[in-house]
Every structure is written in C-alpha cells, then in structure tokens.
C-alpha positions in Angstrom: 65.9 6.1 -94.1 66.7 6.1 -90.3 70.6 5.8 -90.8 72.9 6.1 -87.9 75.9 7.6 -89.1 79.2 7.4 -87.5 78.5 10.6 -85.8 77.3 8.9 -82.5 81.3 8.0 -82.1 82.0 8.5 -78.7 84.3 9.8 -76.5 87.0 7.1 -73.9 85.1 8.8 -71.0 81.5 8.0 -72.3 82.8 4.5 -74.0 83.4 3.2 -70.3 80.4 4.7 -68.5 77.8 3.3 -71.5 79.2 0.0 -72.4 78.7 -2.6 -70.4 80.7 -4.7 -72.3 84.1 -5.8 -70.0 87.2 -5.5 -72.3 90.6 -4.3 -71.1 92.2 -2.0 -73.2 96.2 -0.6 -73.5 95.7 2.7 -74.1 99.4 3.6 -74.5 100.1 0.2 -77.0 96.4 1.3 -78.6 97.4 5.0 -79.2 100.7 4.2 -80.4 99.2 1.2 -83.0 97.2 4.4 -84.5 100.1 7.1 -84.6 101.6 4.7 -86.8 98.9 3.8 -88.8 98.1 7.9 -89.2 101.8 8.1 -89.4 102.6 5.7 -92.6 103.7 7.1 -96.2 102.6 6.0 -99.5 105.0 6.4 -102.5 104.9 3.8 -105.2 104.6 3.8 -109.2 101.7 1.4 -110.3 100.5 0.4 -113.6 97.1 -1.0 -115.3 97.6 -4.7 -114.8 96.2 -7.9 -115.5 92.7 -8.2 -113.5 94.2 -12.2 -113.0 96.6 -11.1 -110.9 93.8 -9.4 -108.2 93.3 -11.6 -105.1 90.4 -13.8 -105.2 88.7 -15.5 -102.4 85.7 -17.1 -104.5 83.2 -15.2 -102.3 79.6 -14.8 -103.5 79.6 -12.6 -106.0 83.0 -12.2 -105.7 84.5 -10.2 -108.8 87.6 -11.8 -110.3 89.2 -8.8 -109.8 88.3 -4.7 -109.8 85.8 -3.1 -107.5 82.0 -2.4 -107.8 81.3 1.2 -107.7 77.9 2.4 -106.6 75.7 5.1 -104.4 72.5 5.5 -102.4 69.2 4.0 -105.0 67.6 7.4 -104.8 70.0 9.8 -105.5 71.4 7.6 -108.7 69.0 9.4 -111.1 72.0 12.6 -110.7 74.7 10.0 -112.0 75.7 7.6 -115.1 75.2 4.3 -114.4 77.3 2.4 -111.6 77.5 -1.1 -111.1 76.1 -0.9 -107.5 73.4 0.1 -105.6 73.0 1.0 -101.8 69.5 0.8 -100.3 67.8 -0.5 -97.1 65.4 -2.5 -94.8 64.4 -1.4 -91.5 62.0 -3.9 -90.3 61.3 -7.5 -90.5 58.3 -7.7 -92.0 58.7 -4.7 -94.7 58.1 -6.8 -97.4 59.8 -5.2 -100.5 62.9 -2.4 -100.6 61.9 1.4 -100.1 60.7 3.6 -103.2 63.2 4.3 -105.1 64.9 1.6 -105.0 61.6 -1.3 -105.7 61.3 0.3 -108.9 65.7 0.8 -109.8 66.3 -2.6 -109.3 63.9 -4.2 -110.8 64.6 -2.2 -113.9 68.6 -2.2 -114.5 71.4 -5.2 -114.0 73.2 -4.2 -110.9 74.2 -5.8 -107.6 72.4 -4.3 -104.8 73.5 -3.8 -100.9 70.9 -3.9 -98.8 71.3 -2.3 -95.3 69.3 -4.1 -92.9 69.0 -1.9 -90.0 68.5 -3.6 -86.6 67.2 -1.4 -83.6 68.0 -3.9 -80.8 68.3 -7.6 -80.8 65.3 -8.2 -78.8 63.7 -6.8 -82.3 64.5 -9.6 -84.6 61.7 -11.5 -85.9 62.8 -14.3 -87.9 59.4 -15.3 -89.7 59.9 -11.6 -90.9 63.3 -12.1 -91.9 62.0 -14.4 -94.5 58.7 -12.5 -95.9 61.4 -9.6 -96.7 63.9 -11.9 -98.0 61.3 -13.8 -100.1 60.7 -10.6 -102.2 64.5 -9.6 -102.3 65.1 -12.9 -103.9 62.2 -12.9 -106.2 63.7 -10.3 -108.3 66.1 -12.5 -108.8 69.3 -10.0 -108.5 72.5 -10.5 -106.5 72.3 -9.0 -103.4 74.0 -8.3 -100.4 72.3 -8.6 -96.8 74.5 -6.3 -94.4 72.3 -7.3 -91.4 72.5 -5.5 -87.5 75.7 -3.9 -88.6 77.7 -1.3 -86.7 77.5 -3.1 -83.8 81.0 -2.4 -82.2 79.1 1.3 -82.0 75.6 0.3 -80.8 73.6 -1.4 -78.6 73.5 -4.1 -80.4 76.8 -5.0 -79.1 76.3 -5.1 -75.5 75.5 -8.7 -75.2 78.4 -10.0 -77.8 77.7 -13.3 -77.7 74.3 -12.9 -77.7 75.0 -10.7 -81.2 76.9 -13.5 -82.6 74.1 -16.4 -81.9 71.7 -14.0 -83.6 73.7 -13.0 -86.9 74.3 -16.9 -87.4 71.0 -17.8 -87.2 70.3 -14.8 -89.5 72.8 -15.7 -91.8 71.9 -19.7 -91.9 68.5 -17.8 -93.6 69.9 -15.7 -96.0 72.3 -18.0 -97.4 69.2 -20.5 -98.2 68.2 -18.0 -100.9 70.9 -18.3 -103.8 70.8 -14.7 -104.8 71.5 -13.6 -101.7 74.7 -13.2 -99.9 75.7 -12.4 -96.2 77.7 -9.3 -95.1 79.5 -8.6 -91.6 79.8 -5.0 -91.4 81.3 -3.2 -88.3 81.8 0.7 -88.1 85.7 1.0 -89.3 87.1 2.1 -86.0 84.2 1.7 -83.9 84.2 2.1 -79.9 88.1 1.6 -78.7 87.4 -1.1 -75.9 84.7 -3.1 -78.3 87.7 -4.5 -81.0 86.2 -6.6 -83.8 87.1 -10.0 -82.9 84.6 -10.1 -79.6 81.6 -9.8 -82.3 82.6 -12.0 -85.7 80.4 -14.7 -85.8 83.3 -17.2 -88.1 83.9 -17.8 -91.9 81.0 -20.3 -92.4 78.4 -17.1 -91.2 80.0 -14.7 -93.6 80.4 -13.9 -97.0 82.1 -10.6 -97.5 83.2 -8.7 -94.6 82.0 -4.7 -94.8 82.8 -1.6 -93.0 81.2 1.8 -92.6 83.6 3.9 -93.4 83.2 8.1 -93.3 86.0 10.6 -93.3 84.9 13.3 -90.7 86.2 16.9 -90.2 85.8 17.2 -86.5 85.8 14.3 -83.3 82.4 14.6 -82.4 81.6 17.9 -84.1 84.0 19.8 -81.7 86.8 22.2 -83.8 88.6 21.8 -80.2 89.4 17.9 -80.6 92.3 16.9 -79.2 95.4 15.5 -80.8 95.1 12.1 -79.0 91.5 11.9 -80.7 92.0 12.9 -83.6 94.4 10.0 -83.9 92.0 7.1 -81.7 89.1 8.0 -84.2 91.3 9.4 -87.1 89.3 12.4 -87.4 90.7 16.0 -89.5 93.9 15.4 -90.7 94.1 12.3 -90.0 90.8 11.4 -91.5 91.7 8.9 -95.1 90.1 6.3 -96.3 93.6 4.3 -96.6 94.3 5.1 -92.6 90.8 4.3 -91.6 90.7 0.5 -93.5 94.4 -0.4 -91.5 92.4 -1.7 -88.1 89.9 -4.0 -90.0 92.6 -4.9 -92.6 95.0 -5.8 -89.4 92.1 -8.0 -87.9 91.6 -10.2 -90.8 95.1 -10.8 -90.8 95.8 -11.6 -87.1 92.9 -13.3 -87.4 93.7 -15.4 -91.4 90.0 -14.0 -92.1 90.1 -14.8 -95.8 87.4 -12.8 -97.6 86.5 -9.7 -99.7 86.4 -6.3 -98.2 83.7 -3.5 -99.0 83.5 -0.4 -97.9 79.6 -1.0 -97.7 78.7 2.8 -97.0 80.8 5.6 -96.6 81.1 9.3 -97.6 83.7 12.3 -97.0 82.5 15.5 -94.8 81.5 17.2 -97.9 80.3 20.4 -95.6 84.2 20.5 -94.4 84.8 22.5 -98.4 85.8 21.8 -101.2 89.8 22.2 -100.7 89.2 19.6 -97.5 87.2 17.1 -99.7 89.3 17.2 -102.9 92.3 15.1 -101.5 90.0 13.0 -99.6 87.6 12.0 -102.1 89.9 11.1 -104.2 92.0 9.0 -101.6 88.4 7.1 -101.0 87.7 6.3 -104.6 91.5 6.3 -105.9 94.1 5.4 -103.1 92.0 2.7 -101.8 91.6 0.4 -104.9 95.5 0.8 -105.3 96.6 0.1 -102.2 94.0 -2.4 -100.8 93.3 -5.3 -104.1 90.8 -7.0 -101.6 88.6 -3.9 -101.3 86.0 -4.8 -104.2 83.4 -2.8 -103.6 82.6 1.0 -102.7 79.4 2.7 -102.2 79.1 6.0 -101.7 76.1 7.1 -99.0 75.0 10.3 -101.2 72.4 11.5 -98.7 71.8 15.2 -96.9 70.5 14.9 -93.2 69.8 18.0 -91.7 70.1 16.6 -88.6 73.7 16.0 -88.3 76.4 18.3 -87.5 78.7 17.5 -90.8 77.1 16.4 -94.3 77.8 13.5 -96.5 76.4 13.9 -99.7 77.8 14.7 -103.6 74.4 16.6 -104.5 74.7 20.5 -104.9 78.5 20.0 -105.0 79.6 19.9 -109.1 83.0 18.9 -108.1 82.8 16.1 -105.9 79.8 14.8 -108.7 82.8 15.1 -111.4 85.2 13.0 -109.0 83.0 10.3 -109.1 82.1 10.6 -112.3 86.0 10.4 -113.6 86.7 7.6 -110.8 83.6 5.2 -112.1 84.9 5.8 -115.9 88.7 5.4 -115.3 88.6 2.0 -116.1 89.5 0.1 -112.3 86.1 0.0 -111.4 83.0 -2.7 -112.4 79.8 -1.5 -113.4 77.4 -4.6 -114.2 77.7 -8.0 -111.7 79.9 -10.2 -113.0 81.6 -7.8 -114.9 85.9 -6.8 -115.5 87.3 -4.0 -114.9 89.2 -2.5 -118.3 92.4 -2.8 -115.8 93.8 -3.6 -111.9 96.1 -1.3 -110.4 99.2 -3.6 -110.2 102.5 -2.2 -108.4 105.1 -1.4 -111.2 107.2 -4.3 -110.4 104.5 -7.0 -110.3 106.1 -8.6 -113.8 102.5 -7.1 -116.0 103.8 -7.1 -119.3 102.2 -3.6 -120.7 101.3 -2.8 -124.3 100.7 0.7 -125.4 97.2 2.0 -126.8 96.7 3.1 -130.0 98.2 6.2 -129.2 101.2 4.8 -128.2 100.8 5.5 -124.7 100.8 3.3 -121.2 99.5 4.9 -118.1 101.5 4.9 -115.3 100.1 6.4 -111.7 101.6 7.2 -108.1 99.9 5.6 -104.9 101.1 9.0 -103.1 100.7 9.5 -99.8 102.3 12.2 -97.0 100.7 12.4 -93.4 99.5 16.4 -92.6 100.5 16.9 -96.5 96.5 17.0 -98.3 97.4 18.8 -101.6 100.8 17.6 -103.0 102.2 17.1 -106.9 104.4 14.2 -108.6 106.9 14.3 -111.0 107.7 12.0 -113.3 111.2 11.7 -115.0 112.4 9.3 -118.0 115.9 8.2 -117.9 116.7 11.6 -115.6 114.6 14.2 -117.6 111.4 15.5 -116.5 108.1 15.1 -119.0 105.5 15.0 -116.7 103.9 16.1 -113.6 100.1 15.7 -111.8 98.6 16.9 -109.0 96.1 15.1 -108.4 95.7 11.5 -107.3 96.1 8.9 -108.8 98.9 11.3 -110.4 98.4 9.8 -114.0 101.2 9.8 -116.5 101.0 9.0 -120.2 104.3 7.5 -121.4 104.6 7.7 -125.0 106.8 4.3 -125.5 106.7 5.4 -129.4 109.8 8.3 -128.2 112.0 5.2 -126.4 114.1 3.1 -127.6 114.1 -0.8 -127.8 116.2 -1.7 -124.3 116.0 -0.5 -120.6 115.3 2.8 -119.3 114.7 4.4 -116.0 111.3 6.1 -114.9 111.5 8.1 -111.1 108.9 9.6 -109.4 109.5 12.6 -107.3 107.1 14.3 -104.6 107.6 16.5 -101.5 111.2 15.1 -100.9 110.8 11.4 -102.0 111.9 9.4 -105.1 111.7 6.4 -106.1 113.3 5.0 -109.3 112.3 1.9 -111.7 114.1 0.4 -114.4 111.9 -0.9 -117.3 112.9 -2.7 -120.8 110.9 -2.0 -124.0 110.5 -4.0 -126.9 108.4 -2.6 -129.6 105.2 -1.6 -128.3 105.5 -3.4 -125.0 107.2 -2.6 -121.7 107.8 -4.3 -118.4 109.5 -3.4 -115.2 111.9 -5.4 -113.6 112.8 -7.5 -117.2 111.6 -8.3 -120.6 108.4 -7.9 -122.0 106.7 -11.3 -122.4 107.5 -12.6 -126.2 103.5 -13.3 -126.5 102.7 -10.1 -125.9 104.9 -8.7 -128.0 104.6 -10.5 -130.8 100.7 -10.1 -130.4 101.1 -6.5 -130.1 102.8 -6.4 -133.8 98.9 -6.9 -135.1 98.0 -3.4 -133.9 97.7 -2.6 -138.2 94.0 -4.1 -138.0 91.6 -1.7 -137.3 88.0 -1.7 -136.7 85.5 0.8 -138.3 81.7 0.9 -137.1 79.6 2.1 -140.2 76.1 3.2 -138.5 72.9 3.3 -140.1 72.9 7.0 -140.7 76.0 6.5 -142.6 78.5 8.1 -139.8 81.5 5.8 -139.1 83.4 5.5 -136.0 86.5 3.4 -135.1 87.0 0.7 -132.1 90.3 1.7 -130.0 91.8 -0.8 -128.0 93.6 -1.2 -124.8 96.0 -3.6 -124.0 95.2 -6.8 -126.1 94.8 -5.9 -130.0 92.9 -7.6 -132.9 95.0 -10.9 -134.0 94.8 -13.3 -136.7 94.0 -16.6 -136.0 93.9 -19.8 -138.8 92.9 -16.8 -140.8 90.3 -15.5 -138.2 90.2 -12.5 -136.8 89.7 -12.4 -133.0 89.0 -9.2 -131.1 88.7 -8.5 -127.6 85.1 -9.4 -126.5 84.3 -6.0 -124.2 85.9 -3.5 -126.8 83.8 -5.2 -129.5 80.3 -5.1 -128.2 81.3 -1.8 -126.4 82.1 -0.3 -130.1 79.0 -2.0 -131.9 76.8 -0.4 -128.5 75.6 -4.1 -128.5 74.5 -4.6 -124.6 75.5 -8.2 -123.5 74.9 -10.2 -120.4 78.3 -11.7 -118.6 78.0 -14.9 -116.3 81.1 -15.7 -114.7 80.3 -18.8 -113.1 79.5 -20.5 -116.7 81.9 -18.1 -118.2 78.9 -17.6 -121.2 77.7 -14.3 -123.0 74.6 -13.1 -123.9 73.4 -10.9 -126.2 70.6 -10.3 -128.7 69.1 -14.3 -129.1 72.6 -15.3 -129.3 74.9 -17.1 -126.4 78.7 -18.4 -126.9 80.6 -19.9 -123.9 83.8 -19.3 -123.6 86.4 -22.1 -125.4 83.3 -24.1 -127.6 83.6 -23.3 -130.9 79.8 -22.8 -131.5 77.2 -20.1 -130.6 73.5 -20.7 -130.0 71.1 -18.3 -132.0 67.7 -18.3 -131.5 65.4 -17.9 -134.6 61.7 -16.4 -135.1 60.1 -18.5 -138.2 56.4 -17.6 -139.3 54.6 -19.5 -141.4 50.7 -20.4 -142.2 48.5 -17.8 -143.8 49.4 -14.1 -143.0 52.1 -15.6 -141.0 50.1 -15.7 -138.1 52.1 -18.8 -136.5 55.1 -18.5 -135.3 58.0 -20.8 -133.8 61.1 -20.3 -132.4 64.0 -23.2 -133.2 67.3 -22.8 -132.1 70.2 -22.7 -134.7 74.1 -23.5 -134.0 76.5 -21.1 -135.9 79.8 -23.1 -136.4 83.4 -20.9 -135.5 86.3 -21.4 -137.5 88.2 -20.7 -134.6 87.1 -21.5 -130.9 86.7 -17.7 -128.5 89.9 -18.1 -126.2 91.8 -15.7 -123.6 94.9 -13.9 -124.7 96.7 -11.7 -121.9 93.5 -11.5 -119.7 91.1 -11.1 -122.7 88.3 -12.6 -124.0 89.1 -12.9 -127.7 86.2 -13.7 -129.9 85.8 -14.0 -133.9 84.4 -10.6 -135.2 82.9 -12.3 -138.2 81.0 -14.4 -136.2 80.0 -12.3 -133.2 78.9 -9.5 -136.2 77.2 -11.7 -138.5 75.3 -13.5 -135.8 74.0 -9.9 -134.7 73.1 -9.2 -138.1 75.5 -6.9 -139.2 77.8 -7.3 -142.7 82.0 -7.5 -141.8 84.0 -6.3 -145.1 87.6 -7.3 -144.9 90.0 -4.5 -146.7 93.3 -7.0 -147.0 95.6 -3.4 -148.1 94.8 -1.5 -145.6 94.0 -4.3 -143.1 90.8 -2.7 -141.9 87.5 -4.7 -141.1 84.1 -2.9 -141.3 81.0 -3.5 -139.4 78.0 -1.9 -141.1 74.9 -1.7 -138.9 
C-alpha cells in the first residue's frame, strides 16, 4: 500500500510557498479558534442508553445507532473479529482489492472501506473506475468508496473546483452500484489556508463524510515544535482524537452538513511509548463514541512503515492489542453490517430508564477530559460516600442498585478538582436520572425470575445473562431478547435492517408478523435419491415485538424451529434449551 500518512503536514511558511491555491487566512482569529478547541474540558457522567436515542441521518449503511469498529484487512488475522474492514485501490483499472483483503471479504460478513488512492487528477480514468467497481460490487458486500481523499493536504487540491467536478462525476458512478456507497474524506486538520468548505462537492455527492485522523507526537517529526504549532496542527499534548474531530465537526455545522462521521483511517504514534499511547488510544476508541453520537465508524490503520519518522501500528505492542480488544468487546461498538450495539453512551441526564443486570449492577462511565492532564483518576460517590474509583477511560463504575433504596439518591463524580453531582430515583431494579424510572420498564424488569439454561450436546450447561431488557411473559409466551438468545444458543444469524428480517439456519421471521418461514429438505423415491425443498410456515402465538429497544422474540419458537427441545420448569421458572 502506497499510503500517504498525515506526516507530509506542513509547515505556514511552506503552506504559502507550495499552494497555489488563493485563500486568505486570520491567523490571530485561526490560532485563537484552536487554543480553545485544545483548551476545552470534558467532565460528564454517561450511562448505556437506548441505541434509539443515537442521531440518525438514514445514510447508506448508516447504523441506527453505535459505531463500526474495524482495522487494516491484512493485519486482522492478529484480532477477534470486527465489524469493519479497511483496505485499498490505487489504480483505475486494478480490477479486484489487494491480497489480503480479495480473499477476507469474500469470506466473512463485514462492511468494508475501501481507500481509493488518487495520485493527481489528471490520473482519473473513468472507464477504469467502473472495471474496479464492477468487481467491488460483485461480491455483493457493503462498501465504502473513500475516493481522492486528503485533498486539503495534496495536490489534488490545487485546482478546487476542478477537485469538486471530478469527485461528482466519480460519485454519480459509484452510487449506480447499490452496494456501494460514497465517502468524502479530508485530512482532519489539513493545510491552514485550504479550509474544508473550498473542496465539498454538496449533499447529493456524498454519503458519509470521513476524516483521516492520526494523533502524532511531534509537528513534523521535530522534538523542537513550537507552541503555536503544536496548537495549528494539534500535535503532543495537544494531540486527541476528541480535539482533532472539533474543526470538521464545526464545518458540518456552519455549514447544516447533515450526515455520518467516520474516522475512515487513523492511528495514535504508537513509537511515542506506551505511557504517551495509553491515554490516547483510549480517548480515540472511548472518548470519541461518547462525546461525538455521529461518529459511527472507526478504523484503525494497523500498519508499520519504515519509512516514516513516527509508527502507527498495534502489532508487537500487547497493550495497545488489549485496548482494542476490550474497546471492540465493551458493548458500544458494531461488529456485523446492519448490526446494534448492546448499548449507546447516552449523557446521564438524557431521560434512559436503566435496569440492572443480573448482577444487580448498571454501569455508569465519565467522559473525562483535562487539557496537559494525560493520566488522571475519577471518583465516584453515592449519596456523599465514596465506593468507587477508575483510572482509566471511560472510568467505568458498577452501581449495585440492590444496596439502594426505593427513592432518590445522589451520585458525584470527582477528578483533578472537578465535580459534578446527579440526582437519580430508583424503583426496584430500575433507575433514571433526572425523575422516575419509566413504569414499563419497571414492571418488565420484575420478570428477571425466568432464567435461561443452554443444555449442550456434551451434556455441559450454561446460562443466558441479560442486559437491560429481561425474559417476559406474554399471552403465556415467553419472549426473550433476540441478540442475547441466538448469542447464548451460538446460533449465527443474518440482520437486515432495511426489511427489519432475521436469518438464521433455513429459517427467516420479520419483525411484528406472527409467522416464520422454514425451509424443509424432503427425500423421497428409492434410496432417497430425490430430493425437494418446500417451504413451511411455523405459526407464533405471539407476534416478535420491541420492548425498550429490543427485539423480543418467542423462545419456543425461535428454539424449536432450530431444532432444539424448550422444557418449561413452572417452580423454579427456568426454561431449558437442549441442543
């Protein structure tokens, strides 16, 4: 891969002597816009909320809410399975993606970005552009096409108008292939006198809008960068994730630009050491999902280049491998297309109902931030005595609501100087800040007596936990939520969102019909040499619904359908699956 990395960043001096673009620029009003975007505190309690509260655009692709996860297609091997994966084209008439990746995608049900890297506009072949895009689509995967990005840092953005006429025609191309979806994707701070609006190409052109997005150690690989640039390009210190999204985040808003954000590649100086990367790499994958809603997709660029002065990649470094690993599991992130999150990262006083686990517990987390302060702690008090601390984002607390009392109570959250108090009310097994739990919930929550035991073929048993919506009966049904069930069962199931239908085995239910579609091998004829298949329809008592942001399905059905036996213990209110 020929990447150009945000390395070639340059400095005011050499900006003005290369770029013949003509753009006046207050450097005073320009510097002072950045010291208070390096400048800004975080400090704010959140909670795991309901993914229907996340902003939605209805982008291509577009998750309801949550953000894909994913990494370079040839270094995935070293990593569980993300929901994403970053690869790339660098000319027109390549014809298929770069081994690894032709044989990844192909193989696994993920959403891919493809980077396609454009040396100068004088370059682009269209009648190329389509003998690539062909093959892309013939897999018949979503995909993203980041074409000629990084322009604000390139040549490609001498001419800008010239750059615009050329992404639209490029994009009129990709968006006649319905797998395929269009990404605008300037570095995230980019040349200071080459601002983002002098290159978008408008809202019909445009799909998702992406950003390159690296946190670097040193301003052009020089220890001896100033102050002033190290605030311009947000460099050492001042180099987050969170400060380094505010200047594209700002533009769609001057500008009402209404679409997802991706950080389409980025990475943190992982030669910098590990006490610089810690805080960083967790900002990236943690901070950033909390703070920004609208950023729905990461990917990390896990790559080694020898050739650059500060090194990007995850590999040989166990630690920054586990951060990953923990952020990808912890439940805000998607890891199949079309997929939920377990849970968004909603503000504490957003009005989410919350209903403890079966341990009793709701997580709480701080969006903590302090300028020039990497390595901080927060502590958590109930009602004015301590019970908790972290010190590490996203500073998660277990509240056991079990130990509280029906009524209100008072959590603060302390760090480095600043607190912050909330006042939540509990009723049974629920909580809410800001006012009472929602009487649904509650009384849904009462049901948390039904458990679910797996009984596996080797005769080892295992029990189904769940998170915030429990089993409840129905007309005498039992409904469970749809992910934890297949999940527990290690049944593998295909989600469409757009038909809101599930897959799995030869069966298929659509959410709210009170059927689901089974597809059945007969033989007959001597030896049983023919064979057919017919399709059956297996009648539910009670139609799948959504409860509190869940899918809620019948287990009986879902199981039996499968081809698994469901036993019904009334006394101790425990169904078993046996396999």
């Amino acid at each position: 891969m020929k990447k150009k990395l945000i390395s070639i960043l340059l400095s005011i001096t050499a900006i003005t002597s290369l770029i013949p673009v003509a753009h006046a620029v207050d450097w005073g009003s320009l510097l002072n816009e950045r010291t208070a975007m390096v400048s800004e505190k975080d400090f704010e309690l959140y909670v795991e909320g309901s993914v229907e509260n996340a902003p939605f655009y209805g982008a291509k692709f577009e998750p309801r809410g949550g953000s894909y996860i994913g990494m370079t297609a040839d270094t995935m091997s070293e990593y569980k399975h993300l929901g994403s994966y970053l690869t790339y084209v660098e000319s027109f008439w390549q014809g298929d993606l770069y081994s690894e990746a032709n044989k990844i995608v192909p193989q696994n049900n993920i959403i891919t970005m493809v980077g396609w890297t454009v040396g100068s506009l004088d370059s682009v072949d269209y009648d190329g552009l389509r003998h690539t895009l062909d093959k892309l689509s013939s897999y018949e995967k979503p995909m993203f096409i980041r074409f000629a990005n990084e322009m604000n840092v390139s040549g490609l953005g001498d001419n800008p108008q010239r750059y615009i006429d050329v992404f639209r025609k490029a994009a009129n191309i990709i968006h006649e292939y319905p797998n395929l979806a269009v990404v605008w994707a300037p570095n995230d701070l980019g040349a200071l006198d080459r601002p983002f609006e002098l290159y978008y190409p408008g809202d019909e052109f445009v799909d998702w809008i992406g950003v390159s997005c690296y946190m670097k150690q040193y301003f052009r690989g020089s220890a001896n960068t100033s102050e002033k640039d190290s605030i311009y390009f947000m460099t050492g210190q001042n180099s987050w994730a969170t400060n380094q999204l505010k200047p594209i985040i700002k533009f769609m808003e001057d500008y009402g630009i209404k679409k997802p954000l991706m950080i389409s590649e980025g990475g943190v100086a992982t030669s910098a050491g590990e006490e610089w990367v810690t805080p960083r790499l967790r900002n990236m994958l943690y901070n950033v999902i909390m703070k920004y809603p609208q950023v729905k997709m990461i990917n990390y660029f896990n790559v080694y280049r020898a050739d650059e002065v500060e090194k990007y990649n995850l590999s040989n470094h166990p630690y920054a491998m586990d951060i990953l690993d923990e952020a990808a599991d912890s439940g805000g992130y998607i890891r199949e297309p079309y997929g939920y999150p377990r849970f968004m990262f909603s503000k504490a006083n957003a009005g989410d109902t919350l209903v403890a686990n079966s341990n009793g517990t709701v997580n709480l987390y701080t969006l903590a931030f302090i300028p020039k302060t990497p390595n901080i702690s927060v502590n958590y008090k109930l009602d004015g005595t301590w019970f908790h601390s972290s010190d590490k984002a996203p500073y998660k607390c277990g509240l056991n609501i079990n130990k509280v009392t029906d009524g209100e109570h008072t959590i603060t959250i302390e760090s480095a100087g600043l607190s912050k108090s909330y006042k939540f009310i509990k009723r049974g097994k629920c909580i809410r800040f800001g006012g009472e739990p929602d009487a649904e919930k509650v009384s849904s929550a009462k049901e948390d007596n039904i458990r679910v035991i797996v009984k596996n073929r080797d005769g080892n048993t295992s029990e189904i936990r769940f998170d915030e919506q429990y089993p409840v009966i129905v007309d005498g049904s039992t409904l469970v939520p749809l992910r934890n069930i297949f999940e527990g069962m290690n049944v593998p199931v295909d989600w469409n969102g757009d038909t809101q239908t599930v897959k799995w085995d030869t069966c298929t239910m659509k959410i709210g019909d009170s059927s689901i579609g089974k597809l059945v091998e007969v033989s007959y004829g001597k030896n049983n040499r023919h064979r057919t298949t017919v399709k059956e329809t297996i009648a539910l008592a009670v139609p799948s619904q959504v409860m509190n942001g869940r899918t809620m399905v019948p287990l009986r059905a879902i199981a039996e359908c499968t081809g698994y036996a469901v036993d019904w213990d009334g006394d101790t209110r425990t169904v078993t699956i046996t396999v």
